[in-house]
Backbone as a ProteinNet text record, in pm:
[ID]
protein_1_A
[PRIMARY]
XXXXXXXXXXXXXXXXXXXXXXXXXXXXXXXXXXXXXXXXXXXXXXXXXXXXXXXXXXXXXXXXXXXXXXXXXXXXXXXXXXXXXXXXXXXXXXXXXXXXXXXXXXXXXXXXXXXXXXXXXXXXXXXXXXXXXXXXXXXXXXXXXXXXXXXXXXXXXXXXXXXXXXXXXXXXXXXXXXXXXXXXXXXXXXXXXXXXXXXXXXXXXXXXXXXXXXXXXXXXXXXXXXXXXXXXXXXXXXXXXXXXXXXXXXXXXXXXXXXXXXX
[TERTIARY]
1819.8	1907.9	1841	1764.1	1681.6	1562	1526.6	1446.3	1463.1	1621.1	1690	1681	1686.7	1675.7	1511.4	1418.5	1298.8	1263.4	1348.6	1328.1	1383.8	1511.6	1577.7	1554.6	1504.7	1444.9	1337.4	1195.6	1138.6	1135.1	1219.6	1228.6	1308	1390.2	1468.1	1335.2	1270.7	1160	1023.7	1035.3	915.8	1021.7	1146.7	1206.3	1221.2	1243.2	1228.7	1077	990.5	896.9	850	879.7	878.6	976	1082	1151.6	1070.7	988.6	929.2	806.1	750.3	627.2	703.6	829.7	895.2	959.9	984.4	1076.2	938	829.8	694.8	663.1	661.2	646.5	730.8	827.5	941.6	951.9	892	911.6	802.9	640.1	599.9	536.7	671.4	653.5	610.9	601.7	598	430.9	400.2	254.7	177	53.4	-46.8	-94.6	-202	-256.6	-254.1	-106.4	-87.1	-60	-121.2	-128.2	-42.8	-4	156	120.8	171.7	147.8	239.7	177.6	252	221	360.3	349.8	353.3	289.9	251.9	327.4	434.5	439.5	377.5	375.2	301.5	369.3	364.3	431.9	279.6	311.5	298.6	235	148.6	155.4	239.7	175.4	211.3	189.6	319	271.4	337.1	254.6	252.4	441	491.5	607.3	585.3	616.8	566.2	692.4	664.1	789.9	754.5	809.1	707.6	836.4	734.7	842.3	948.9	1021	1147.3	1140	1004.3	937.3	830.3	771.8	654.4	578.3	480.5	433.6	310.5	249.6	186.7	217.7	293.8	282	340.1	319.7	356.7	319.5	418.2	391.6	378.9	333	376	460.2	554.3	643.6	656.7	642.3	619.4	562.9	486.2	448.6	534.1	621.1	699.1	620.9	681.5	685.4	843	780.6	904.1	906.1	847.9	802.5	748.1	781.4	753.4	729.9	582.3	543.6	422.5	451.1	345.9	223.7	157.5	-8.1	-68.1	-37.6	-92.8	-64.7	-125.7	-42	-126.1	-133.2	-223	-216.6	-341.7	-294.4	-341.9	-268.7	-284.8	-370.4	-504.8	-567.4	-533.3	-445.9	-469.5	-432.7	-508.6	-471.4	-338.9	-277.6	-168.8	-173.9	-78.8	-101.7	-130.5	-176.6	-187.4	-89	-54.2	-4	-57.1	-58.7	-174.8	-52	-75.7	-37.9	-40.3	-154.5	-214.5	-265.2	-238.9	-287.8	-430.5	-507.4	-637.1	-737.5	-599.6	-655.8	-602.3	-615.7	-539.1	-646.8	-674.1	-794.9	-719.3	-772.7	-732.3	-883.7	-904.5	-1009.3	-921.7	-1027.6	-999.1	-1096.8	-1079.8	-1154.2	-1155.6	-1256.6	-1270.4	-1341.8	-1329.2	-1396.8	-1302.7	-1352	-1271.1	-1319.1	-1235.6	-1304.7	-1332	-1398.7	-1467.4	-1317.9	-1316.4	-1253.6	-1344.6	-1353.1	-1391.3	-1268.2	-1237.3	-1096.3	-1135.7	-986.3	-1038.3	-1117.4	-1122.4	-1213.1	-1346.3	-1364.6	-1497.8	-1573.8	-1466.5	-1481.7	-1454.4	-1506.6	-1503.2	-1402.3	-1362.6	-1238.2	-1196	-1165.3	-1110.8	-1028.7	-988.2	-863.7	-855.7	-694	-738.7	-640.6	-589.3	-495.5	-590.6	-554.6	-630.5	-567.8	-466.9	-349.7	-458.5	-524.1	-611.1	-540.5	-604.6	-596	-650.8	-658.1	-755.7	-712.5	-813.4	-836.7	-820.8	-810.6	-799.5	-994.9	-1050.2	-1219.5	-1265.7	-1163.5	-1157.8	-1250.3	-1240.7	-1283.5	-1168.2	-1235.3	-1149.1	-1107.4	-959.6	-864.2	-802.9	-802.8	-665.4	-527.5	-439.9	-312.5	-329.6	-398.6	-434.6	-533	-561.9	-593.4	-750.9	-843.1	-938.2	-1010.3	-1166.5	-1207.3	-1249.1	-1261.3	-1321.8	-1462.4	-1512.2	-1645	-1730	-1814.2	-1945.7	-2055.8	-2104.4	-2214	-2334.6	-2318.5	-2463.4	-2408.6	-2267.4	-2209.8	-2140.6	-2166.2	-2123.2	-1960.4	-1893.3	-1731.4	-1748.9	-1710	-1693.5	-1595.3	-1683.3	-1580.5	-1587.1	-1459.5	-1411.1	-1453.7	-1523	-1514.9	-1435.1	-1374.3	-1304	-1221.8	-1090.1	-1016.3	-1066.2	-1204.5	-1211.6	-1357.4	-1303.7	-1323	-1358.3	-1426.9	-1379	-1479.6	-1431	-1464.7	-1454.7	-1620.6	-1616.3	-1605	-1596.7	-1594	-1652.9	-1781.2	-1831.9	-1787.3	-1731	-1693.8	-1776.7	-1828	-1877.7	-1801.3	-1826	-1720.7	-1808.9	-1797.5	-1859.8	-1769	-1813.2	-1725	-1786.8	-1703.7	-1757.1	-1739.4	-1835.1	-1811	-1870.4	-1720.5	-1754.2	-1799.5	-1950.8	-1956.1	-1980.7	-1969.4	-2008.7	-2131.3	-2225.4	-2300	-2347.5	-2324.4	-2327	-2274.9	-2142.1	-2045.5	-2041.4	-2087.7	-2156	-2120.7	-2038.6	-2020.3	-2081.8	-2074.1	-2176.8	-2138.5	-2160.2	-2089.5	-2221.7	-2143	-2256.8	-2191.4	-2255.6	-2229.7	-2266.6	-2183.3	-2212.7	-2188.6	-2285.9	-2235.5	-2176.7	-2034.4	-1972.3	-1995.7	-2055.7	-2065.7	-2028.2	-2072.5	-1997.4	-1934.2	-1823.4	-1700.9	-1810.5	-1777.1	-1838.4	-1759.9	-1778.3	-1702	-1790.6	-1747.1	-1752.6	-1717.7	-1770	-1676.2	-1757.2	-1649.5	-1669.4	-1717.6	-1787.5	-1824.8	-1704	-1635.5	-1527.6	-1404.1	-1302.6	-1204.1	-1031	-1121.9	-1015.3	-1073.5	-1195.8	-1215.7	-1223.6	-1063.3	-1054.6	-936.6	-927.8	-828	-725.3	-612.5	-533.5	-510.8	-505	-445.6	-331.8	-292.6	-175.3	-231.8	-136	-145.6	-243.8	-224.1	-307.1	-441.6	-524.7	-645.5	-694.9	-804.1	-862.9	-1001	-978.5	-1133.3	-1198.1	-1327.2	-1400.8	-1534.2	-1609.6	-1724	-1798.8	-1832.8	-1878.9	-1985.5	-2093.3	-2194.6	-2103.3	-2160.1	-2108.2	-2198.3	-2099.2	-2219	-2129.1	-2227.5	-2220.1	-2116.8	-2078.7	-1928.3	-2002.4	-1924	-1930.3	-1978.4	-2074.8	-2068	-1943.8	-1859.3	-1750.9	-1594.6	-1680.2	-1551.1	-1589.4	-1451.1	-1440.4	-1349.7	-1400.2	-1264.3	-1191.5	-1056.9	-970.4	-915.3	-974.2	-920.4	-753.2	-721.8	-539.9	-494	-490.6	-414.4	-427.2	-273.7	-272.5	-287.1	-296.4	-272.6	-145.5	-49.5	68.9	35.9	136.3	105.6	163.2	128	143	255.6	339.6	468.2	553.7	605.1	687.7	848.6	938.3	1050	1126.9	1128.7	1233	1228.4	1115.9	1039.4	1049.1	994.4	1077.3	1227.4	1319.1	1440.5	1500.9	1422.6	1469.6	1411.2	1322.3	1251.3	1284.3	1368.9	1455.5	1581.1	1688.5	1802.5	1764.9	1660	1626.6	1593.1	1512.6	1484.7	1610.3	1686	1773.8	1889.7	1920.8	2002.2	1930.5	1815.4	1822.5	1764.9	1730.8	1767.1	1914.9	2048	2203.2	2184.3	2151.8	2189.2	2153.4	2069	1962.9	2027.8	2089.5	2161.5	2304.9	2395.2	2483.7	2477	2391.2	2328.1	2308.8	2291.4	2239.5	2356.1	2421.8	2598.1	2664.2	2622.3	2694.2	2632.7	2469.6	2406.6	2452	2448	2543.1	2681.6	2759.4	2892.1	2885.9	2774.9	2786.4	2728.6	2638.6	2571.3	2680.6	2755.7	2889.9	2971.1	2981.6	3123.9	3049.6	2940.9	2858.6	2794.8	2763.4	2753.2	2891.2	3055.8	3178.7	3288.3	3263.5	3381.1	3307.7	3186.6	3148.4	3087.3	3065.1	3034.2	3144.4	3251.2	3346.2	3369.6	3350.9	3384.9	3277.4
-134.9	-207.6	-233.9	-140.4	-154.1	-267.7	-246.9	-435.7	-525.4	-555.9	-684.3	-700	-558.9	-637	-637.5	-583.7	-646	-799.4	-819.1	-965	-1073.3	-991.4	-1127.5	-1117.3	-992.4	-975.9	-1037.1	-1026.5	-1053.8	-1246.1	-1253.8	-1463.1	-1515.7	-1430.1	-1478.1	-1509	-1375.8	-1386.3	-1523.6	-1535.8	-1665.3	-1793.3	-1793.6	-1902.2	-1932.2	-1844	-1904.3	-1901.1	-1861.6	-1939.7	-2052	-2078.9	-2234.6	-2335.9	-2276.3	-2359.4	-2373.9	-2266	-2337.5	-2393.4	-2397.8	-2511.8	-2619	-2638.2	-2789.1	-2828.8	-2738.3	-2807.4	-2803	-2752.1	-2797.5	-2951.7	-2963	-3115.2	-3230.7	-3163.6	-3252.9	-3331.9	-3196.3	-3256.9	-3303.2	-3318.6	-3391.7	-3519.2	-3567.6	-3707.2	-3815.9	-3832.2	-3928.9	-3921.5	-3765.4	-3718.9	-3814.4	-3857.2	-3968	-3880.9	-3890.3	-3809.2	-3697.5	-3657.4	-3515.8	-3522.2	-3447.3	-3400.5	-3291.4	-3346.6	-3217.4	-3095.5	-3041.9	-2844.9	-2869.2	-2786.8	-2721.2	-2577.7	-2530.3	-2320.1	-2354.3	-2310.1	-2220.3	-2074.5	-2067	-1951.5	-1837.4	-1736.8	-1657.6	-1546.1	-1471.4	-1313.3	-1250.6	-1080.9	-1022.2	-855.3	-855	-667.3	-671.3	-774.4	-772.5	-688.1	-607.1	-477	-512.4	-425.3	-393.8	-286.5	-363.3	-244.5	-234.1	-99.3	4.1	79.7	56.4	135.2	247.1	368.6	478.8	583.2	661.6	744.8	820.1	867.7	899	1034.1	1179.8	1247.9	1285.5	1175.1	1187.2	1013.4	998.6	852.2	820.4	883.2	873.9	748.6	694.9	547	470.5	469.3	353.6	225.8	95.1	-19.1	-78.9	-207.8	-345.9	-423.7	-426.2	-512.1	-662.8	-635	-747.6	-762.3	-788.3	-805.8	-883.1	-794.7	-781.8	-769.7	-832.3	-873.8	-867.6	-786.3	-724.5	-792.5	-905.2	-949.1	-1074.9	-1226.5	-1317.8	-1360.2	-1418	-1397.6	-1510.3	-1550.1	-1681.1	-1652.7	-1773.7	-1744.4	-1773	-1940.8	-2018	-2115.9	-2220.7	-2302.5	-2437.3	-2504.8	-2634	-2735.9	-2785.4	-2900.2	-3019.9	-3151.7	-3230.6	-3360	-3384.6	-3451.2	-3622.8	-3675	-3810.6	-3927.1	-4018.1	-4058	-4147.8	-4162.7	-4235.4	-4369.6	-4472.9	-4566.3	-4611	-4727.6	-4749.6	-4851.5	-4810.9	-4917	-4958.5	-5093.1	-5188.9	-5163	-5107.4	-5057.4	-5107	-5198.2	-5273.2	-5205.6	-5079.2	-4967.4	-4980.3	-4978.8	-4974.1	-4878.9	-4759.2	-4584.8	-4529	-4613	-4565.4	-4618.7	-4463.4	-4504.8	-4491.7	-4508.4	-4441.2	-4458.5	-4387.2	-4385.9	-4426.4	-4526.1	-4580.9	-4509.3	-4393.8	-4332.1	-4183.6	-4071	-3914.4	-3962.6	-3874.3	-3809.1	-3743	-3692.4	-3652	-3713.7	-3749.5	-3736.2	-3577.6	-3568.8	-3432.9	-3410.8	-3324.6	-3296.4	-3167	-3192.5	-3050	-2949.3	-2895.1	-2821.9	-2767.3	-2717.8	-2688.5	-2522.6	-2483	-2332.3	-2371.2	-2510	-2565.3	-2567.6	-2508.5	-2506.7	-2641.1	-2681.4	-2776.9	-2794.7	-2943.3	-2880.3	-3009.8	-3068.4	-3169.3	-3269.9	-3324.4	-3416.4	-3551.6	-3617.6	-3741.7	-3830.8	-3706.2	-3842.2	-3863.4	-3985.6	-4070.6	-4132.2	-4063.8	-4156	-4090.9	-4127.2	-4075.2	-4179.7	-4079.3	-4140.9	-4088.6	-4129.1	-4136.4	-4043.3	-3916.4	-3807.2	-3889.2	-3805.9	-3861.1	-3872	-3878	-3872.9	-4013.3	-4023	-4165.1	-4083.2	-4000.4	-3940.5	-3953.4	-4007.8	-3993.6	-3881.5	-3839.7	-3741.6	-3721.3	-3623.3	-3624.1	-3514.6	-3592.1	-3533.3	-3382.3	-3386.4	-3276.9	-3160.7	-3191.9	-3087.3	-3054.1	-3177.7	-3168.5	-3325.2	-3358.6	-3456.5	-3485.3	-3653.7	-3683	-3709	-3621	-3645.1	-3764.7	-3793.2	-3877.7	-3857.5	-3978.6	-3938.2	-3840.3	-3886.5	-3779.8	-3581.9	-3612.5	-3459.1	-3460.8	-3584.4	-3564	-3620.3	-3580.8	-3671.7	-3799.6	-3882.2	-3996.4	-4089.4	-4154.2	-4190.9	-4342.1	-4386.2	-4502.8	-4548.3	-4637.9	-4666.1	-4763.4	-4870.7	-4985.2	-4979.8	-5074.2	-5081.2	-5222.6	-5292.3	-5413	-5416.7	-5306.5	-5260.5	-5303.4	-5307.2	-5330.5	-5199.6	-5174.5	-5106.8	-5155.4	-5149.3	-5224.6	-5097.9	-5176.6	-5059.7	-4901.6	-4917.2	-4768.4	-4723.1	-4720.4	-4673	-4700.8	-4795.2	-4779.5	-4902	-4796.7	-4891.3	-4943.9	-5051	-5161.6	-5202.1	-5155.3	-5249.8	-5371.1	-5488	-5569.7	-5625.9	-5616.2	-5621.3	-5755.8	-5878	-5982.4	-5993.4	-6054.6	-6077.6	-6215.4	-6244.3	-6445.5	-6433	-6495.9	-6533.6	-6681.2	-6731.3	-6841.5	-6964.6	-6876.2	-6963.8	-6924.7	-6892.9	-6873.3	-6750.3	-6749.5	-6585.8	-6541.8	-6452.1	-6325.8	-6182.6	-6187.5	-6086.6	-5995.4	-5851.7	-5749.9	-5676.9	-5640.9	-5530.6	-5405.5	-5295.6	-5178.7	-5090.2	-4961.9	-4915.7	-4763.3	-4751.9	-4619.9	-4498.8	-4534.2	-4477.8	-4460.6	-4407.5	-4433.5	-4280.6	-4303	-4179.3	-4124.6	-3990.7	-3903.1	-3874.6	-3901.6	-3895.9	-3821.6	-3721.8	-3608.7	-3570.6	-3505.7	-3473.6	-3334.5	-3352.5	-3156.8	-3173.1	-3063.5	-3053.3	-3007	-2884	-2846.8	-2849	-2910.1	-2926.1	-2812.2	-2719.4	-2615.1	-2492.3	-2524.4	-2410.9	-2486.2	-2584.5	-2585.2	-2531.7	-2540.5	-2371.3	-2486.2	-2478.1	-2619	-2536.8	-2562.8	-2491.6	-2606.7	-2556.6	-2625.2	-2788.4	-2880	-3001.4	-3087.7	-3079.7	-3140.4	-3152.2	-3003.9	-2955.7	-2902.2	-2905.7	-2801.7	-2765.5	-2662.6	-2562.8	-2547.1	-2504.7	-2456.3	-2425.5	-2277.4	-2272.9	-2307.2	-2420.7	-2457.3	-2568.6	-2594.1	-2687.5	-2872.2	-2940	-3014.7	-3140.2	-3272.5	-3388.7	-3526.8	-3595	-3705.1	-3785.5	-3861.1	-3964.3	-4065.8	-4077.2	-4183.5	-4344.1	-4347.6	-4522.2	-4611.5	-4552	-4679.1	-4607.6	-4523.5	-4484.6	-4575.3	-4628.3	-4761.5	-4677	-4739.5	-4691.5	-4844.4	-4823.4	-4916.2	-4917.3	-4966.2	-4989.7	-5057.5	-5003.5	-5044.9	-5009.5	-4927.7	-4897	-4725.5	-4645.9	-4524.9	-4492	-4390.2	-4344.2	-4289.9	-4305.5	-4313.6	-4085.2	-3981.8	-3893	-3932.3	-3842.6	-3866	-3774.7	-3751.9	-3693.4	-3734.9	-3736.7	-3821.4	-3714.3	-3837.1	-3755	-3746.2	-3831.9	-3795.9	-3678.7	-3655.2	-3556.8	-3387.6	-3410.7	-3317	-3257.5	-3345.2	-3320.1	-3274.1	-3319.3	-3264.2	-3141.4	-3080.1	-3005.5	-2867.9	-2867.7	-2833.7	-2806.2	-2876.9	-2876.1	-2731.6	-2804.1	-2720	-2553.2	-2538.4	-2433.4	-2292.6	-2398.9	-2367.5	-2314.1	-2369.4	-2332.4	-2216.1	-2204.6	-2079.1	-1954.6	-1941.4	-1852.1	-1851.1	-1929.9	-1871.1	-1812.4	-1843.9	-1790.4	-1663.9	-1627.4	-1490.7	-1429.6	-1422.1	-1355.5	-1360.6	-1434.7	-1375.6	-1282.8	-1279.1	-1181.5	-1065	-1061.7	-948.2	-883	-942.4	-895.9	-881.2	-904.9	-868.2	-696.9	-707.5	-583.6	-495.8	-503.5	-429.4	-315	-432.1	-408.4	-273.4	-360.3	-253.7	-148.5	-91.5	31.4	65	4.3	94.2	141.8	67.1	101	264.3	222.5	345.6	454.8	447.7	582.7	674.7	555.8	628.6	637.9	543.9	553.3	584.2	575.7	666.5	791.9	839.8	960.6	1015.3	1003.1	1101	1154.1	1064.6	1074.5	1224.5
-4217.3	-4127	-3991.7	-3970.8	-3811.9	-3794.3	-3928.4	-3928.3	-3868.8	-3862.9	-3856	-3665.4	-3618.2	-3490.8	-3433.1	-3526.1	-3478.6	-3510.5	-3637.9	-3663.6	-3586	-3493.5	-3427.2	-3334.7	-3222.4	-3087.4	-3088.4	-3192.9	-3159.9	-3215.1	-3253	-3318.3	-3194.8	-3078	-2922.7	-2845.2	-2826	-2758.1	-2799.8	-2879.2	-2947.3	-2877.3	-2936.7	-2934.2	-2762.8	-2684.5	-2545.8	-2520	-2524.9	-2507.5	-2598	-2706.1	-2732.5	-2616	-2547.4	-2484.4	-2407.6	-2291.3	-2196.5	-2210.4	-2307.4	-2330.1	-2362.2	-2454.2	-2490.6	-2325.3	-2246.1	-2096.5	-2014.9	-2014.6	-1922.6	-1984.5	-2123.5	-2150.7	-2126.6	-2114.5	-2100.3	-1907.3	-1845.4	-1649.4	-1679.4	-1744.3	-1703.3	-1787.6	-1852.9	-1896.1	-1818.6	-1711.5	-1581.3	-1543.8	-1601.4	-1504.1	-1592.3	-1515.5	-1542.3	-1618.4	-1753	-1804.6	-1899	-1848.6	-1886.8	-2083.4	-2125.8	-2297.3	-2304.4	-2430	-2460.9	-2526.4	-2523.4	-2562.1	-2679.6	-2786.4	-2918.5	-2943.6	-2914.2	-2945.4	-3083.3	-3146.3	-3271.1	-3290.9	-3402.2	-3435.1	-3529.5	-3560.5	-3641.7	-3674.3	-3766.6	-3801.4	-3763.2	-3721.3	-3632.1	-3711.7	-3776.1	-3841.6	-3989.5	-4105.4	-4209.8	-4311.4	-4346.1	-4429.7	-4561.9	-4682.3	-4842.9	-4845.3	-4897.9	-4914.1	-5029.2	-5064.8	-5213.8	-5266	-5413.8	-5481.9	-5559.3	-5488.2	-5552.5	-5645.7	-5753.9	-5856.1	-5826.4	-5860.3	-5841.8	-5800.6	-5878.9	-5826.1	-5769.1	-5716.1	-5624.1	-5624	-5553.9	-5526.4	-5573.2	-5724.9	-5804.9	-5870	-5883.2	-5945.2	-5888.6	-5752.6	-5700.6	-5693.6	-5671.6	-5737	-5615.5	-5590.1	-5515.5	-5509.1	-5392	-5429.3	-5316.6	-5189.9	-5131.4	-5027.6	-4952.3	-4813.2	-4697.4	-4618.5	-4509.7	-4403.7	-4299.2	-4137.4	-4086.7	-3964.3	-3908.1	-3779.8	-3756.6	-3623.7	-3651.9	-3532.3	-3524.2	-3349.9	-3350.2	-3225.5	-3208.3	-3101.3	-3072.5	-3098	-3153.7	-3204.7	-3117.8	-3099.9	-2999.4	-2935.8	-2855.7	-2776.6	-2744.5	-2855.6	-2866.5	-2775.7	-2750.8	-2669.2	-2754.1	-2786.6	-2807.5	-2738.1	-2698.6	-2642.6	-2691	-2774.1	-2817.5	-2665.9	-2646.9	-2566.7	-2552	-2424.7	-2389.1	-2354.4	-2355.1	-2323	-2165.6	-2148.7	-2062.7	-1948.6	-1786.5	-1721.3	-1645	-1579.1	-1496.1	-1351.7	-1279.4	-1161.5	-1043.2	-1094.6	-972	-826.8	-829.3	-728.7	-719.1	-562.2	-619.8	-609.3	-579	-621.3	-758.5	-836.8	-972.7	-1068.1	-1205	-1271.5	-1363.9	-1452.5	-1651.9	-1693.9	-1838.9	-1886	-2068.2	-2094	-2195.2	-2300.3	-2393.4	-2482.7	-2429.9	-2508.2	-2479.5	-2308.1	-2272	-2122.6	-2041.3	-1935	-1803.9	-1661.8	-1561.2	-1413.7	-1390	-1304.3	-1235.4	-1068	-1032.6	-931.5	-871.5	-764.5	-672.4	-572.4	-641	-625.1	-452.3	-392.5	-212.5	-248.9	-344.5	-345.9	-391.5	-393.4	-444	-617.1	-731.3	-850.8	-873.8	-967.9	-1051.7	-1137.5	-1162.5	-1286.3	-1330.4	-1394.7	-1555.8	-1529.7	-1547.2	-1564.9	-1611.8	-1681.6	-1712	-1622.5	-1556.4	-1418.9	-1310.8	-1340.1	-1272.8	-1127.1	-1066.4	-986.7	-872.7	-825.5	-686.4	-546.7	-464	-289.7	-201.6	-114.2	24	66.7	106.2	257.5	379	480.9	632.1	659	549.5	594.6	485.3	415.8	343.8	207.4	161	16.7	-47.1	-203.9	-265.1	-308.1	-340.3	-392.5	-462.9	-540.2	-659.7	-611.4	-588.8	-533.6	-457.3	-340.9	-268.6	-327	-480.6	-555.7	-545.4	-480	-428.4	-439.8	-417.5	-403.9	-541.1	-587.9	-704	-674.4	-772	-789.8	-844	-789	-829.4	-944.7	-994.8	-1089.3	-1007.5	-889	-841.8	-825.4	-847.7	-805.4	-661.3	-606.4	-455.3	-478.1	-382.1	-369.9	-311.8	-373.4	-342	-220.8	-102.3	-16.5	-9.3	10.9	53.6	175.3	203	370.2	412.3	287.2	304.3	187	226.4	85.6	4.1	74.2	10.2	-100.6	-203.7	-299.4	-475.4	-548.1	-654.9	-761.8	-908.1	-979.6	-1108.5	-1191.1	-1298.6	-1403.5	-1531.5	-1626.5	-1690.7	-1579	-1596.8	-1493.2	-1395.1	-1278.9	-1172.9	-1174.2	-1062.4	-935.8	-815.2	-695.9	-630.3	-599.6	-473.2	-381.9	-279	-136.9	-119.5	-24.7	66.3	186.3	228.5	351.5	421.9	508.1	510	615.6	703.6	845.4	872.2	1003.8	995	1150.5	1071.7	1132.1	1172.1	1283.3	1292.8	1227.9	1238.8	1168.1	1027.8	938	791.7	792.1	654.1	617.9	508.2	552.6	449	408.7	262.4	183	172.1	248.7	220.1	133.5	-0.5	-109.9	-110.5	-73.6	-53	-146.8	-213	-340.1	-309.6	-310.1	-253.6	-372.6	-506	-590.6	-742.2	-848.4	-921	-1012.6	-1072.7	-1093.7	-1222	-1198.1	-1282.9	-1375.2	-1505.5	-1658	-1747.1	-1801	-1866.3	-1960.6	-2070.7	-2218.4	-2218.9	-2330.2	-2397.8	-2562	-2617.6	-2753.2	-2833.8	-2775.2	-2799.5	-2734.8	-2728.5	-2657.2	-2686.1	-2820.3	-2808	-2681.3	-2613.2	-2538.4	-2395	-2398	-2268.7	-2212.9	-2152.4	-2069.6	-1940.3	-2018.1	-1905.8	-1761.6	-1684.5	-1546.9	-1471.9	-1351.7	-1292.9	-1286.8	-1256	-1163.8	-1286.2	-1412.2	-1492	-1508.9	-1433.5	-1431.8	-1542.7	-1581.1	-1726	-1709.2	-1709.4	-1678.3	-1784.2	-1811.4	-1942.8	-1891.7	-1988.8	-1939.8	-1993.1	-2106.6	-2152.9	-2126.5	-2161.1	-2133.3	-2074.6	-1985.7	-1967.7	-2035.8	-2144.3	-2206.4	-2103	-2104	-2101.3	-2177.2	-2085.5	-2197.5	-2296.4	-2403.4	-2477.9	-2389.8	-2459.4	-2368.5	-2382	-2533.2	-2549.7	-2487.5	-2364.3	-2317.3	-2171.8	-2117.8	-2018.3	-1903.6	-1797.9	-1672.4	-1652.4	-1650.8	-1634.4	-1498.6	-1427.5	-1280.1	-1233.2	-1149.8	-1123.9	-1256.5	-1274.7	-1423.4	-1444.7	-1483.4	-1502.8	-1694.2	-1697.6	-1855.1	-1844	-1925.2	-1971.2	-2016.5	-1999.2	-2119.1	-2223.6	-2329.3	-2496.4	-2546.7	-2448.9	-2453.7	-2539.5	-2653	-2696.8	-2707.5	-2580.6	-2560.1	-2674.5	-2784.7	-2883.9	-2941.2	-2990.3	-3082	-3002.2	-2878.4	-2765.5	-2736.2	-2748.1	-2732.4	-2896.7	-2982.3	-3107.1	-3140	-3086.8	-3092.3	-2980.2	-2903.3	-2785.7	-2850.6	-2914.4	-2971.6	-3088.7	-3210.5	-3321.3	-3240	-3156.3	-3078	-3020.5	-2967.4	-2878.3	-2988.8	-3058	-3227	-3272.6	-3297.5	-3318.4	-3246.7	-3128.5	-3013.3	-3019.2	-3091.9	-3049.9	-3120.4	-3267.3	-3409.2	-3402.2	-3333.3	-3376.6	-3258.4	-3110.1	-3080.8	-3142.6	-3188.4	-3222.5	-3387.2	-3400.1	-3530.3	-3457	-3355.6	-3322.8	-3245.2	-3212	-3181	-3305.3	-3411.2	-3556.9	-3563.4	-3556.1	-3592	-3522.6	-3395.5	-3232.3	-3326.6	-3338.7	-3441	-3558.4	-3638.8	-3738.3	-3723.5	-3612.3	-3563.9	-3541.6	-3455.7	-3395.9	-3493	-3594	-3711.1	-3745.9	-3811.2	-3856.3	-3758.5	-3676.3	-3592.1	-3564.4	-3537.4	-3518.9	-3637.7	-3714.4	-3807.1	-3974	-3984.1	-4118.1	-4039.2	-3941.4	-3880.9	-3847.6	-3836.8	-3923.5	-3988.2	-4092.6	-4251.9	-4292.2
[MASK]
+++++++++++++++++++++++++++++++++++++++++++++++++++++++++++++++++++++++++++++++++++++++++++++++++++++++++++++++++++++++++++++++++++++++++++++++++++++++++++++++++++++++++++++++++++++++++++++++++++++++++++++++++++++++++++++++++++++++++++++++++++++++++++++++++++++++

């Protein structure tokens, strides 16, 4: 009988944390970039139950392999990319294919991402939402000196800058740099952190050539709210089920500790 509440304590405990990886995906449907999490469940210390003789356990048999426990394995992230919106912003990237931008976080680590929604420091570097500066192909952060800007498909930015000389104007092309894009060999050994960051210590490669930066344009995440909210409902059903089971089990401890402990 005591099984039953390792099986439903520990299937409450899984089931709210499936809720908060399904409600972390859920606030950030909106976030540029952001890839959805899937908890994985698993049983927990799977044992041989044995049926042994009536005077001693000389012939005991096999009868089934029991788990008394259900408990998160793991917590996937889904990398497929999202669609894209033309924003017309002209601090807003997306990357069309595998890679990452680089960020230089304010403790000076390095670190991942595929939101692309950047903006200007008061030193005119570019930024990703306070979280630090975007990095350059040379490793350096990249600054803006003008907003009269453009960025072609490998990332790279050109200003211009118009002057008139003797009446006659003249376009000077200045190269502010170009965005540092990055991939991984393995992308289960990347390690997500806050603000749509992902760390890893792993060797850093070079992007795909047929991966493109899409200028004025964000990446959509790959959130899909239906599948979420059904997945939330199914969840949430049975975190009730398994406590009010366990207010049944409550019950019958009680009947039997006071009213057959009488008897």
């Amino acid at each position: 009988m005591y099984q039953g509440f390792y099986n439903l304590v520990s299937g409450m405990l899984t089931q709210s944390r499936n809720l908060n990886v399904i409600s972390n995906n859920m606030v950030n449907v909106q976030t540029p970039g952001y890839k959805n999490d899937t908890m994985v469940a698993t049983t927990f210390q799977e044992e041989m139950l044995k049926r042994t003789g009536r005077w001693g356990d000389s012939d005991e048999k096999d009868l089934i392999v029991n788990s008394k426990i259900i408990t998160a394995s793991e917590t996937y992230v889904d990398y497929e990319q999202g669609n894209f919106d033309p924003t017309g912003g002209i601090y807003d990237f997306a990357l069309a294919g595998n890679g990452f931008f680089c960020i230089r976080t304010n403790d000076g680590e390095t670190r991942y991402t595929r939101n692309g929604s950047f903006a200007v420091d008061n030193e005119g570097y570019l930024v990703l939402n306070d979280q630090g500066r975007v990095l350059g192909a040379n490793g350096q952060p990249i600054q803006i000196r003008n907003e009269n800007f453009s960025v072609d498909s490998k990332g790279r930015i050109q200003g211009r800058n118009v002057t008139y000389v003797n009446g006659q104007a003249q376009v000077n092309v200045e190269d502010f740099g170009t965005l540092r894009i990055v991939d991984f060999a393995d992308y289960n050994q990347l390690h997500r952190e806050d603000n749509g960051l992902f760390s890893t210590d792993q060797a850093v490669l070079q992007a795909s050539e047929n991966t493109q930066v899409l200028w004025q344009s964000l990446e959509h995440s790959n959130v899909d709210m239906v599948e979420e909210m059904t997945a939330m409902m199914s969840s949430q059903r049975a975190l009730q089920s398994a406590a009010q089971m366990l207010k049944m089990y409550d019950r019958i401890m009680e009947k039997s500790s006071v009213d057959i402990g009488r008897v």
